[in-house]
TORLOMAR-77419 format. One record per residue (C-alpha): y, x, z; residue number from 0; chain. Coordinates in pm, 1 decimal. Each point is the difference from the previous one (the first is absolute). Example, Ala and Ser with C-alpha at 12.3 -4.5 7.8 and 13.67 -1.06 7.14 Angstrom:
# TORLOMAR-77419
[[-450.0, 1230.0, 780.0], 0, "A"]
[[344.0, 137.0, -66.0], 1, "A"]
//
This chain:
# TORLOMAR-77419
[[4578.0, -225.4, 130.9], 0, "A"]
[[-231.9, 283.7, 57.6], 1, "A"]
[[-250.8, -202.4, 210.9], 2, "A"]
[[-14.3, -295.6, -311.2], 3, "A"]
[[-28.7, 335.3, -238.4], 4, "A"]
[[-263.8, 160.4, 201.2], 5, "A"]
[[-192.7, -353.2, -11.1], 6, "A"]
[[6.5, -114.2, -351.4], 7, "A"]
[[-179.9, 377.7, -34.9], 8, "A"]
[[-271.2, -100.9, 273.7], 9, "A"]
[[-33.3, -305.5, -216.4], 10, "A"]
[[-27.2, 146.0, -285.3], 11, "A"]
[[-262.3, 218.1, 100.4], 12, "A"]
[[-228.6, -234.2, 230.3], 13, "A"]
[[49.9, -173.3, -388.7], 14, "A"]
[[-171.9, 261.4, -209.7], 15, "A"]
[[-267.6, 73.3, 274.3], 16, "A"]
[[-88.5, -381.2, -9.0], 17, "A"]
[[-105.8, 36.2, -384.6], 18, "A"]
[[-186.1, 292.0, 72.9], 19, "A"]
[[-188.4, -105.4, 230.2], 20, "A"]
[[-210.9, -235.2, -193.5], 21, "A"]
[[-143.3, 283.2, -219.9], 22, "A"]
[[-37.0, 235.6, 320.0], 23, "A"]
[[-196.7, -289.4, 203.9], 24, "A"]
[[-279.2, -106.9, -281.5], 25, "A"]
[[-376.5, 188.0, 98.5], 26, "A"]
[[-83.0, -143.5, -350.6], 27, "A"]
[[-353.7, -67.9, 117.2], 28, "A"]
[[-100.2, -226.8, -334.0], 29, "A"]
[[-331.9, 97.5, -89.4], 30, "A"]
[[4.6, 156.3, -347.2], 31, "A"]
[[-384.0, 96.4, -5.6], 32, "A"]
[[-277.2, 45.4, 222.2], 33, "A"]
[[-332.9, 197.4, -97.3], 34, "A"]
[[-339.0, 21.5, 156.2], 35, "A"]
[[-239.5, 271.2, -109.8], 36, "A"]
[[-383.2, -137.8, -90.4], 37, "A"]
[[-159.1, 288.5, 247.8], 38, "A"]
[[-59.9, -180.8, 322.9], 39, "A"]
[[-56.9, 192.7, 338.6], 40, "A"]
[[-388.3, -24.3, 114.1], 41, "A"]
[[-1.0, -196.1, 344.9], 42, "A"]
[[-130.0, 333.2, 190.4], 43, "A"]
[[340.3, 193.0, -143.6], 44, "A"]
[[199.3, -95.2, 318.1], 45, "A"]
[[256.6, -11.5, -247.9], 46, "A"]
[[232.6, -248.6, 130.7], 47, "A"]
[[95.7, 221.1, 308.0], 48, "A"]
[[112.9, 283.8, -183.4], 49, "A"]
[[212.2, -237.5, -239.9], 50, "A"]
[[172.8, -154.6, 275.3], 51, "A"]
[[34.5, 349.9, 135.4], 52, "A"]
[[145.8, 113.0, -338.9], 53, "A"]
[[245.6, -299.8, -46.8], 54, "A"]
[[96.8, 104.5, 393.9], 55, "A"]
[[136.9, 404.2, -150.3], 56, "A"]
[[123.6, -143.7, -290.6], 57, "A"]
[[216.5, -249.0, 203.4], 58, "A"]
[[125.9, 307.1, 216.9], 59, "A"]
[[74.4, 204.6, -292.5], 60, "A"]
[[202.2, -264.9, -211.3], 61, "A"]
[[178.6, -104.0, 395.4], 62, "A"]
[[89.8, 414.3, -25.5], 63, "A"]
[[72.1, 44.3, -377.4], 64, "A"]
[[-12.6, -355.5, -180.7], 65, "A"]
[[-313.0, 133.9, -176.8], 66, "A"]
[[-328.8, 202.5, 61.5], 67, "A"]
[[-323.5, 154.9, -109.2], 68, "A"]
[[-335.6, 41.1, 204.0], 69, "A"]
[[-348.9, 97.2, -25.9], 70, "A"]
[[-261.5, -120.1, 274.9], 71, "A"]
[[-374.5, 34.4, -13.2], 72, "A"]
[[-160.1, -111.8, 311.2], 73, "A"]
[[-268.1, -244.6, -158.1], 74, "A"]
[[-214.5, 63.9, -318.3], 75, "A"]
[[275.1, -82.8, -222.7], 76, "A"]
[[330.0, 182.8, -17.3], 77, "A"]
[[311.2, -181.2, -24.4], 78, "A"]
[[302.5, 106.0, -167.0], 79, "A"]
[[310.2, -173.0, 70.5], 80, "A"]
[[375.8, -33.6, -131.3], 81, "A"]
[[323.0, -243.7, 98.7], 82, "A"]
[[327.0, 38.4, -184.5], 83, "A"]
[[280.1, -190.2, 32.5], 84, "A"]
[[297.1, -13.2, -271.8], 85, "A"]
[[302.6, 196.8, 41.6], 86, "A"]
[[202.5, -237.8, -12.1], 87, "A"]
[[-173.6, -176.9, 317.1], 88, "A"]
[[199.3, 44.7, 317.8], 89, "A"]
[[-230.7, 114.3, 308.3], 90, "A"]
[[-24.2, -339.6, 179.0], 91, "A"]
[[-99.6, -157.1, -356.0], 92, "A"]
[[-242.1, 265.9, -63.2], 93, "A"]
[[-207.2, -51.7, 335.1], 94, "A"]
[[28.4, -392.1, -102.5], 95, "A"]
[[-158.5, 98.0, -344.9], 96, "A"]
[[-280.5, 241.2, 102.9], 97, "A"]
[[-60.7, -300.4, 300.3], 98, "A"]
[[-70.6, -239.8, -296.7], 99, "A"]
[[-203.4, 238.2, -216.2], 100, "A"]
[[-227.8, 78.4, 303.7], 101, "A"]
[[-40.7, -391.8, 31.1], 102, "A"]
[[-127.6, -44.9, -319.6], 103, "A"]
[[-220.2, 314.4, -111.3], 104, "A"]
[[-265.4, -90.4, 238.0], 105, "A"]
[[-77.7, -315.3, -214.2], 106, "A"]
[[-182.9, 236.0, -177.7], 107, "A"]
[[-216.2, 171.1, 265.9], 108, "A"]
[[-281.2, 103.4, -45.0], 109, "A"]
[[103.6, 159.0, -291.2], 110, "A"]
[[-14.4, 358.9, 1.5], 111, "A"]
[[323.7, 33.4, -201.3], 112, "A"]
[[301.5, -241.2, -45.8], 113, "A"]
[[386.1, -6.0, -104.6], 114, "A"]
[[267.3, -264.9, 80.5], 115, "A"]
[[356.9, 1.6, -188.9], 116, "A"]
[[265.4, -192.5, 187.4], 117, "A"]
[[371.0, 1.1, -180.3], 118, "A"]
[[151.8, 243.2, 292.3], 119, "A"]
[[-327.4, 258.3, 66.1], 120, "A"]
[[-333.1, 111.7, -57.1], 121, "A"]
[[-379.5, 34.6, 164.8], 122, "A"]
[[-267.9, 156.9, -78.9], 123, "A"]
[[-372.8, 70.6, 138.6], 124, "A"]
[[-294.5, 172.7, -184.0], 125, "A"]
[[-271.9, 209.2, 24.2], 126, "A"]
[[92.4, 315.0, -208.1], 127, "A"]
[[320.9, 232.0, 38.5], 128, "A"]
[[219.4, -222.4, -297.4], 129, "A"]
[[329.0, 148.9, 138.0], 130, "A"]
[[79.0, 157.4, -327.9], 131, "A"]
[[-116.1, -252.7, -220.4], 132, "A"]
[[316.1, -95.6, -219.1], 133, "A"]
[[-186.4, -301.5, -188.6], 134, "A"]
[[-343.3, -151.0, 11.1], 135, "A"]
[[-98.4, -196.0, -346.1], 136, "A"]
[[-245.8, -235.1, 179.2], 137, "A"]
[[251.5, -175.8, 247.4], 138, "A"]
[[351.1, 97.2, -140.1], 139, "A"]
[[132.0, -319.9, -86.1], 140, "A"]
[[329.8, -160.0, -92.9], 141, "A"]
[[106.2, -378.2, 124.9], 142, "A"]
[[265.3, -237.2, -210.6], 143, "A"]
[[134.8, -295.6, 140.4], 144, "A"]
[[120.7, -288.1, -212.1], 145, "A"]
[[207.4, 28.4, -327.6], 146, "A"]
[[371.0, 6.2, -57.8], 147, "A"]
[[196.9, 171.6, -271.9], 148, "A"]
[[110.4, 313.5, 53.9], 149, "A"]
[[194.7, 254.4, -192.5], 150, "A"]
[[-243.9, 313.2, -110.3], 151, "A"]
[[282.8, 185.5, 169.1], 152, "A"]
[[-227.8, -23.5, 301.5], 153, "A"]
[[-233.8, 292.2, -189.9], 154, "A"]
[[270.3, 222.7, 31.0], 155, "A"]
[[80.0, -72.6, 412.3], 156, "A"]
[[-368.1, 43.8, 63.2], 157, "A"]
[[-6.7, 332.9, -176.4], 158, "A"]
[[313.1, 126.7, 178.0], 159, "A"]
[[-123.3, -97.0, 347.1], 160, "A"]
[[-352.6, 225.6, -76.8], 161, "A"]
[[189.7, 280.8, -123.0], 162, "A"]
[[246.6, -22.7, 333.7], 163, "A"]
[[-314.0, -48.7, 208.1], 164, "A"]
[[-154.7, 316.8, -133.6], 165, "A"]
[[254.6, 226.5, -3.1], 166, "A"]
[[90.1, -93.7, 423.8], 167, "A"]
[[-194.1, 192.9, 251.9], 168, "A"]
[[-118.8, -320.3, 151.3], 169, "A"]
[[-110.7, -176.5, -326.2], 170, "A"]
[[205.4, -338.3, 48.9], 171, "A"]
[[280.3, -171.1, -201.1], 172, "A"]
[[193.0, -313.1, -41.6], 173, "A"]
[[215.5, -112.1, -263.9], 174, "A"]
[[104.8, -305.0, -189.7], 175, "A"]
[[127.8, -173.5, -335.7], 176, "A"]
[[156.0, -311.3, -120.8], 177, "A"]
[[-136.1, -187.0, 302.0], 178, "A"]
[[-344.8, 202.1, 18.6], 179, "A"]
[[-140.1, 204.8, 266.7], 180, "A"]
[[-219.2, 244.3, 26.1], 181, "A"]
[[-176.3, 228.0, 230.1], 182, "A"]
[[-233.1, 303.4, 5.0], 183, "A"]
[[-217.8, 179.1, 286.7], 184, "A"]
[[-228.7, 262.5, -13.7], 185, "A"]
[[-305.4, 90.7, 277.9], 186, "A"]
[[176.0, 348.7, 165.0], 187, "A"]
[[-367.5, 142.1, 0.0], 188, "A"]
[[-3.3, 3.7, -369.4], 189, "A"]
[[254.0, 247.6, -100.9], 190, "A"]
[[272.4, 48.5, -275.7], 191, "A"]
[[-241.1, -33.9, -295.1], 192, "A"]
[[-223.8, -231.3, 154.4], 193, "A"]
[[291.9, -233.6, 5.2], 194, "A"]
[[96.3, 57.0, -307.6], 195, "A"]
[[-332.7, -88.6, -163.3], 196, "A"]
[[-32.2, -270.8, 194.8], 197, "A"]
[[367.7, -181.4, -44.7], 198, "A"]
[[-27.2, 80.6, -364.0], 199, "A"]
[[-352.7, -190.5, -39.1], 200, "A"]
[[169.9, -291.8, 264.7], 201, "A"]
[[309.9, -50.9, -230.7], 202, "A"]
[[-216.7, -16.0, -320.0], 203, "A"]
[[-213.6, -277.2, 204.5], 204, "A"]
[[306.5, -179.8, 118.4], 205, "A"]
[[182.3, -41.9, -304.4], 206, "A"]
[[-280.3, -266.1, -133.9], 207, "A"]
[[113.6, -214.5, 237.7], 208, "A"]
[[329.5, -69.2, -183.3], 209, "A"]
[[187.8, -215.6, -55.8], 210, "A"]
[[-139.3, -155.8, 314.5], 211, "A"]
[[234.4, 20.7, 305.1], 212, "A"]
[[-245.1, 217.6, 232.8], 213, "A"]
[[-194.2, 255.4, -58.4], 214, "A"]
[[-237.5, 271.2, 235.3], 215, "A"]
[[-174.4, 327.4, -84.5], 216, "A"]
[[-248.7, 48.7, 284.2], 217, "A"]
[[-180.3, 287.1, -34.7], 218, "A"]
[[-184.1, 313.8, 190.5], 219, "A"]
[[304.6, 189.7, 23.3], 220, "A"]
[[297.1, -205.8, -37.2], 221, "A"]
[[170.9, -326.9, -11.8], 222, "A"]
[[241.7, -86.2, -263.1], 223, "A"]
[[198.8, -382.5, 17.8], 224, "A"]
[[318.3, -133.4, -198.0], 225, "A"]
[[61.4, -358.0, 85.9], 226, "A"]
[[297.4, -282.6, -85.3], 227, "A"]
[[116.2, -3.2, 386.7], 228, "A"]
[[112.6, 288.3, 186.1], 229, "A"]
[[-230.4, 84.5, 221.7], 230, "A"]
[[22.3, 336.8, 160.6], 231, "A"]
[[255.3, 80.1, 244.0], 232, "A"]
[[306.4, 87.7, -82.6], 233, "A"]
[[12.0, 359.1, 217.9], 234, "A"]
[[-206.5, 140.4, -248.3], 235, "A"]
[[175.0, -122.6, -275.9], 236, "A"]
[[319.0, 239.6, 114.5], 237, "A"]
[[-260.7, 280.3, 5.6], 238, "A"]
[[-71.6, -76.9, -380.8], 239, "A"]
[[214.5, -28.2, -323.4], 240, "A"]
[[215.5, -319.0, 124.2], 241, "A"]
[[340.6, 97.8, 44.1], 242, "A"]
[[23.8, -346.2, 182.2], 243, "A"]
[[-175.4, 95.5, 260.6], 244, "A"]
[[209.0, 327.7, 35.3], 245, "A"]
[[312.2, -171.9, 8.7], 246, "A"]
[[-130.4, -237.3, 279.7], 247, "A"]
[[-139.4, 261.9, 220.9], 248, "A"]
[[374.6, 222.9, -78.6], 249, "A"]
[[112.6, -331.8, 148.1], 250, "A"]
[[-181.0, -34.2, 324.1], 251, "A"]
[[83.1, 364.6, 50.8], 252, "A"]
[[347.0, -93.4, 12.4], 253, "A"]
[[-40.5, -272.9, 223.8], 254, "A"]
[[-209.0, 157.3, 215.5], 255, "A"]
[[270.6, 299.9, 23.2], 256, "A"]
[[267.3, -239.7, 86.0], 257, "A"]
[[-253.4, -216.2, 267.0], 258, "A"]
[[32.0, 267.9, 243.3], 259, "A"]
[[370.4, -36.4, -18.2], 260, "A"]
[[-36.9, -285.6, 95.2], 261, "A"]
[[91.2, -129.7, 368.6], 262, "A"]
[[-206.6, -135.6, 313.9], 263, "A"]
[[52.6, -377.2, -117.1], 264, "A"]
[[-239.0, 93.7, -361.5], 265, "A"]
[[-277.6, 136.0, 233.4], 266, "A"]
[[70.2, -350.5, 243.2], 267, "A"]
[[-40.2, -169.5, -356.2], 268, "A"]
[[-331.2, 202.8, -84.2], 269, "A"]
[[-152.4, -65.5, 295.8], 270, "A"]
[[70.2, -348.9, 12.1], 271, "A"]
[[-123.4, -31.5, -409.4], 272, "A"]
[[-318.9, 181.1, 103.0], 273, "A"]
[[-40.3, -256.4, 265.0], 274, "A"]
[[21.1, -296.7, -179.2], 275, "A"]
[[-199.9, 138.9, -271.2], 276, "A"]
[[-285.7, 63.8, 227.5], 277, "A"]
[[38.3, -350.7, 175.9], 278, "A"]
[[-31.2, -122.3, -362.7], 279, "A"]
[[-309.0, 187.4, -91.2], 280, "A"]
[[-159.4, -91.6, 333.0], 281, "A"]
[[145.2, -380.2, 4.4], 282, "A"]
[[-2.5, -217.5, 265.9], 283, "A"]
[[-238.3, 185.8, 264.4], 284, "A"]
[[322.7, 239.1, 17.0], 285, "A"]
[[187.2, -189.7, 221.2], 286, "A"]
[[-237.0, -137.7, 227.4], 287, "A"]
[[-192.7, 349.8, 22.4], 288, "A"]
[[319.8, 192.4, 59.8], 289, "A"]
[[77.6, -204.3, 325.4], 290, "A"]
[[-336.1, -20.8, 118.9], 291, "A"]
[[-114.0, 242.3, 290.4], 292, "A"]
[[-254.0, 161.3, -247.1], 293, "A"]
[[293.5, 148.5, -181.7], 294, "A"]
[[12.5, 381.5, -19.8], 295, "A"]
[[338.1, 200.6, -199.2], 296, "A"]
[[-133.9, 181.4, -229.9], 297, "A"]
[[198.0, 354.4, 159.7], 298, "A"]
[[-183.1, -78.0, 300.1], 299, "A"]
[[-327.6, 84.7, -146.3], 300, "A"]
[[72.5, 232.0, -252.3], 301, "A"]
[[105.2, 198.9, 290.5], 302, "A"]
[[-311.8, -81.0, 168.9], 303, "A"]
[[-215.5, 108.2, -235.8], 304, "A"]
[[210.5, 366.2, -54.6], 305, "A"]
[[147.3, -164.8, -315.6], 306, "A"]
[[-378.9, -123.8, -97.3], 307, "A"]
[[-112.4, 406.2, 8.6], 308, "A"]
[[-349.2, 91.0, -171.6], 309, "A"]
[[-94.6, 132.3, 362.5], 310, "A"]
[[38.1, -345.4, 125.0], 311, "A"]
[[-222.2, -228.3, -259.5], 312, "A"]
[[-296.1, -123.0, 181.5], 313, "A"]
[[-112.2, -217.5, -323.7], 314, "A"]
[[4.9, -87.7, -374.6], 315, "A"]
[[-98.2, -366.1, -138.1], 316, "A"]
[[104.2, -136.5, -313.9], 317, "A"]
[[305.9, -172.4, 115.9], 318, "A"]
[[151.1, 328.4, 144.5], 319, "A"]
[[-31.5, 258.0, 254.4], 320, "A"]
[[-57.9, -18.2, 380.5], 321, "A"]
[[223.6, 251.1, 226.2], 322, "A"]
[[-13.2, 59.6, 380.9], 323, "A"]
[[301.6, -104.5, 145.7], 324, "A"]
[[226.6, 44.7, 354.3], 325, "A"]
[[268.7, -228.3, 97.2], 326, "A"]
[[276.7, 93.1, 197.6], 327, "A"]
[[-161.4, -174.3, 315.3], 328, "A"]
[[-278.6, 287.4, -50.1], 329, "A"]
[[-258.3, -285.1, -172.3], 330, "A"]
[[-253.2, 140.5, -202.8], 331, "A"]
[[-33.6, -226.6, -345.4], 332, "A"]
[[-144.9, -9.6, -340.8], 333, "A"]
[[217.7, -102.7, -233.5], 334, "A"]
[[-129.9, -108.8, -343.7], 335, "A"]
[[247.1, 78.8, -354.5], 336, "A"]
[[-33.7, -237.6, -241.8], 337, "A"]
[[142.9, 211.4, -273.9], 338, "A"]
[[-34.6, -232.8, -288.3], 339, "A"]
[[313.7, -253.4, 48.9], 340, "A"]
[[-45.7, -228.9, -224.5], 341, "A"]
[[-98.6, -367.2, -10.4], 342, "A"]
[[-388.4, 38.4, 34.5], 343, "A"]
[[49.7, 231.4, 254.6], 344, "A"]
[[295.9, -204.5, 237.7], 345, "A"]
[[-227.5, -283.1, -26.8], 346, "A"]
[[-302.9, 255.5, 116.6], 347, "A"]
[[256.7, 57.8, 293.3], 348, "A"]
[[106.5, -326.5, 70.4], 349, "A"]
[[-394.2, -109.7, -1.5], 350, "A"]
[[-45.6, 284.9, 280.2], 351, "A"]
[[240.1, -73.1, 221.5], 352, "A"]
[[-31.6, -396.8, 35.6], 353, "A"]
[[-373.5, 56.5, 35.7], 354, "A"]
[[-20.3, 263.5, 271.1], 355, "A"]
[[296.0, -49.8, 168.0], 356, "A"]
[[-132.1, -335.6, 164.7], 357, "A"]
[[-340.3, 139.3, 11.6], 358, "A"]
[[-81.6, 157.5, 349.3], 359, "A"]
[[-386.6, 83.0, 74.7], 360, "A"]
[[-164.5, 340.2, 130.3], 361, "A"]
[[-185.9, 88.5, -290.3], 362, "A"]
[[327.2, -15.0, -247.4], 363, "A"]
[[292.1, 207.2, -91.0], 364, "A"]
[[274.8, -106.1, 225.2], 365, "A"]
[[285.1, -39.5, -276.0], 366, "A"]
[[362.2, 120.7, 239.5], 367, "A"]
[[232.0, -42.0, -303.5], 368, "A"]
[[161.7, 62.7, -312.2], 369, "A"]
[[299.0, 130.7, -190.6], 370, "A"]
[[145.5, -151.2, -321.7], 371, "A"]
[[355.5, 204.0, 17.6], 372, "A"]
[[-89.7, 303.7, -177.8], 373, "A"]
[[-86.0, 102.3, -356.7], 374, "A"]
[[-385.5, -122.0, 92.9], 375, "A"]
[[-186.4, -261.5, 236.2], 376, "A"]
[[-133.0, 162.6, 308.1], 377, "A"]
[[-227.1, -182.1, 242.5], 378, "A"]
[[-78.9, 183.1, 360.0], 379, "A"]
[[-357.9, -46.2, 149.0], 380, "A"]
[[-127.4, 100.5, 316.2], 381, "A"]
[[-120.0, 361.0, -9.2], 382, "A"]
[[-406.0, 80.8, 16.7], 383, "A"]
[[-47.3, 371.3, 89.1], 384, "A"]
[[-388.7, -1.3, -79.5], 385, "A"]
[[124.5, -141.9, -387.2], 386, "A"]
[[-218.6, -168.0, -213.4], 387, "A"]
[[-419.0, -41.4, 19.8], 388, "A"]
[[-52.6, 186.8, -349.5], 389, "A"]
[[97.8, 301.1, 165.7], 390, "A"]
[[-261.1, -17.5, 241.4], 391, "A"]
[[-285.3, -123.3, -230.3], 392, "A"]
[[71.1, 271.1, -259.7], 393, "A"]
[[74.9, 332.3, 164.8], 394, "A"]
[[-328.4, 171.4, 160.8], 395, "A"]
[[229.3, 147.6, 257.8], 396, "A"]
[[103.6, -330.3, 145.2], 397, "A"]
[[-296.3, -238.0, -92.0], 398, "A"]
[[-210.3, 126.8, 308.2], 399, "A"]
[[243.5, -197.9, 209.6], 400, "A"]
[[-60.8, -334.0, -91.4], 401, "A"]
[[-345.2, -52.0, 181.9], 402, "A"]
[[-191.1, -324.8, -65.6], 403, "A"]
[[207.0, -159.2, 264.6], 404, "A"]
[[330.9, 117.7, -103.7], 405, "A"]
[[-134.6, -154.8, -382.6], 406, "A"]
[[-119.2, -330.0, 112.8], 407, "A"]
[[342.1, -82.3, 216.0], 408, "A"]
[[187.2, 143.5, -283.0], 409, "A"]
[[-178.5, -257.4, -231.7], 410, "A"]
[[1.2, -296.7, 261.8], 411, "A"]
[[401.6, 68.4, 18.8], 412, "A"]
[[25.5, -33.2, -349.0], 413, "A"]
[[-157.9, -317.4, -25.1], 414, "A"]
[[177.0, -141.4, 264.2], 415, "A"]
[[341.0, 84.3, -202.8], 416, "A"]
[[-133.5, -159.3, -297.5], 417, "A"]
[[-139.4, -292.3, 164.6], 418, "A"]
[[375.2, -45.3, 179.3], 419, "A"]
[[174.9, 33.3, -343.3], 420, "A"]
[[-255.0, -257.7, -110.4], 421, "A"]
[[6.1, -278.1, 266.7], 422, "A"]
[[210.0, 108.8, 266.6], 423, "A"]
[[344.4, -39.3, -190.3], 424, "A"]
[[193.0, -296.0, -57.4], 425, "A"]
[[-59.2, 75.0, -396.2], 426, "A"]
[[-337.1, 192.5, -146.5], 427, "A"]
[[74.2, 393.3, -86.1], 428, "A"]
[[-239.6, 142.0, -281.2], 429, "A"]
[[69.4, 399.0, 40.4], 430, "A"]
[[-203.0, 121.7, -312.9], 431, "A"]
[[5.1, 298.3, 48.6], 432, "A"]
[[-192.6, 71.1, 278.9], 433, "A"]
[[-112.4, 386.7, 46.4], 434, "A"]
[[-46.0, 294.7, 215.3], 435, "A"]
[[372.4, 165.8, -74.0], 436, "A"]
[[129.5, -339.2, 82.9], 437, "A"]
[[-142.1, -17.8, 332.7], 438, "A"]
[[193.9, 208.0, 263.2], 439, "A"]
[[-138.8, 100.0, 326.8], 440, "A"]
[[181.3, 53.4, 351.0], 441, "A"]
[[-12.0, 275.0, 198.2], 442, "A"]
[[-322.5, -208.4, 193.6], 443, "A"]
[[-106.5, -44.0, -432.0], 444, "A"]
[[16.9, -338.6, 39.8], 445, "A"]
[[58.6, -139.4, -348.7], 446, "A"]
[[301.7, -180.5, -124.4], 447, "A"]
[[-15.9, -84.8, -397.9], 448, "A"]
[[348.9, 51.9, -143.7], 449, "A"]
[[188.6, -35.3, -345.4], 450, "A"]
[[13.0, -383.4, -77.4], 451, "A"]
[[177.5, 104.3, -312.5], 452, "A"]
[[-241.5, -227.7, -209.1], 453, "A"]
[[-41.6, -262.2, 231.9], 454, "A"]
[[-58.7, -374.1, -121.5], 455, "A"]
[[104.0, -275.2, 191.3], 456, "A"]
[[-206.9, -349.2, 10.1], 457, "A"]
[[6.8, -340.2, 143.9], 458, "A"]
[[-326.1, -112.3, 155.1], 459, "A"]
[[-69.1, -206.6, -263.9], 460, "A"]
[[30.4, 250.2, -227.4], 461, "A"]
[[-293.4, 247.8, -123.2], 462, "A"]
[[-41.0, 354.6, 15.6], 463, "A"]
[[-122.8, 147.6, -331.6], 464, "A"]
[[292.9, 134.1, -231.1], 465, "A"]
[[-14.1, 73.8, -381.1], 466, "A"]
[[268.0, 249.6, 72.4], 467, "A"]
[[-108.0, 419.4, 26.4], 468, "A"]
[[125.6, 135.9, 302.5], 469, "A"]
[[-51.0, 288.4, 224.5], 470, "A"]
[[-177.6, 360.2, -99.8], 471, "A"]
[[-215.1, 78.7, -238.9], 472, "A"]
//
């Protein structure tokens, strides 16, 4: 009796975490506006460089703090960057946001100044400090989607969601109304009154969109939305007015008080969920993967790696980090954490390891195996003590080494790992992105281009060129 009453509350739970989880997994990466400044970057600027170097900090500081400020000036125009995701964002949705944003704002390179809104965070670039700017007539917009009658009611949710947002710390609320939504988000650099100015313009703006079903306040500052679906996640909502939402998370508690209770057969029943969910997610290359030789546990090499310590990464791309690793058997390895487990990213995964993993040639990564047990995909390499070519090329210190010779077999290797991936494989590989921090070096520097993470695959019949953008900008 106790076991079937101890169940029917594991059930119950694992219940109200299922409909949570679809507001807690949504990025919301919808494009609500995009904005390029007129100013254009002269040719002799060097300007690109320090953007990409300014998108690089910004990505660190919204990895650290799920938002970030920064100032850089090392070419003739100064850039001034922010990145701010919602509150309501969890941290893994957040990086997926500010991933997108990044994406798309360089559409409008050259431009010296330019501001993308998605529906879960914010970017910004431009030549002057505009940290404290709370609204900006010129470019302050608002954007209605298409009609449907709704009570004026919806006047009254808008105004109570700016007056919650201003009076928090953090300048965010949520709240709803007779089947309407509503969310608002100040900038953190723009203080109390800045976001009051700001959300008090925004809600003016957004109340001419009624009675349509959407509405969006973009502006300098802020960003104000009320919309017919729910659309932010429900986490945030318990943080707000919805006494819902309190009730719900009153009710986890309890659950989650009486899981640990709960005997050795509910953490055999975990474990076995969490398996089967992950077989799911990664679909049928789980099964055949798992008994291959190329299968790694996931303990195994978060041991390895000194439960993936800061001391040990060797690496950063954009699918995830690169640690040093050593097996039990006293191997040295690089293992590579895909951190982002969703869809695009298992299929990233399952790309990389049916490419490499029959690919064996002296001038390539040698691919020793994977992991798909734990919470992410890890795939271990073969570990290259010299590291990659860039840091050669671009450190005085360590540039005098690479003599002429050194160069030209460095260059000859390369092009003997392309030309393999090109005609000595059963099927054509197209890497794409080909550069110096993706070519590794031995401890005799002879080259070996890694990361197939954006490989193509093509018959012989079939041509090279691609419409798609891939690889780094």
């Amino acid at each position: 009796m106790k076991s079937k009453y101890s169940s029917s509350w594991v059930l119950c739970t694992i219940l109200c975490l299922s409909t949570l989880s679809h507001s807690l997994s949504d990025p919301r990466i919808s494009e609500a506006g995009l904005y390029c400044g007129k100013n254009r970057a002269p040719l002799k600027a060097n300007y690109i460089p320090s953007f990409i170097k300014e998108m690089e900090t910004l990505s660190q500081q919204v990895t650290d703090h799920n938002w970030g400020s920064h100032f850089i000036n090392i070419s003739a125009i100064p850039i001034f960057g922010l990145a701010q995701c919602f509150h309501d964002l969890s941290h893994t949705d957040c990086l997926l946001c500010y991933a997108a944003s990044r994406t798309k704002l360089p559409r409008c390179l050259p431009s010296v100044s330019a501001r993308i809104y998605l529906d879960g965070c914010f970017l910004r670039y431009d030549n002057y400090n505009f940290y404290s700017e709370s609204t900006d007539p010129s470019r302050d917009t608002v954007n209605c989607t298409s009609q449907v009658e709704l009570q004026m009611s919806v006047g009254r949710l808008v105004d109570s969601v700016t007056a919650l947002a201003v009076a928090k710390a953090r300048g965010f609320a949520v709240g709803d109304v007779k089947g309407v939504y509503a969310l608002a988000q100040c900038w953190n650099t723009v203080g109390s009154e800045g976001c009051r100015e700001c959300l008090r313009k925004a809600a003016k703006e957004v109340k001419t969109c009624l009675p349509k079903r959407e509405g969006r306040a973009l502006n300098a500052g802020c960003y104000l939305r009320y919309s017919t679906h729910k659309f932010y996640n429900e986490e945030d909502a318990a943080r707000s007015f919805r006494r819902r939402g309190v009730i719900i998370a009153e009710v986890l508690a309890a659950a989650a008080v009486l899981m640990l209770a709960l005997s050795a057969s509910y953490a055999a029943f975990t474990r076995l969920s969490k398996i089967k969910r992950e077989n799911k997610n990664l679909g049928p290359i789980s099964s055949s993967i798992s008994k291959s030789r190329l299968n790694y546990k996931y303990e195994t090499l978060e041991k390895a790696t000194d439960y993936f310590n800061s001391s040990r990464k060797i690496g950063q791309g954009g699918a995830g980090s690169v640690f040093k690793g050593i097996l039990p058997s006293g191997k040295v390895v690089a293992v590579k954490r895909l951190i982002f487990n969703n869809r695009q990213w298992v299929d990233e995964f399952f790309n990389e390891v049916n490419l490499i993993s029959g690919i064996e040639h002296k001038n390539l990564v040698k691919l020793l195996g994977c992991s798909i047990e734990g919470p992410e995909s890890l795939l271990v390499y073969e570990y290259l003590p010299k590291k990659s070519l860039d840091q050669f090329i671009f450190e005085k210190n360590r540039a005098q080494i690479l003599n002429w010779k050194k160069r030209f077999n460095i260059i000859l290797g390369t092009a003997e790992g392309l030309a393999y991936l090109h005609e000595g494989t059963k099927i054509r590989i197209i890497h794409r992105d080909i550069k110096s921090s993706n070519i590794l070096l031995d401890e005799n520097l002879t080259p070996k281009i890694a990361d197939f993470g954006l490989a193509r695959c093509f018959g012989a019949d079939k041509s090279h060129l691609s419409t798609g953008i891939a690889g780094t900008l």
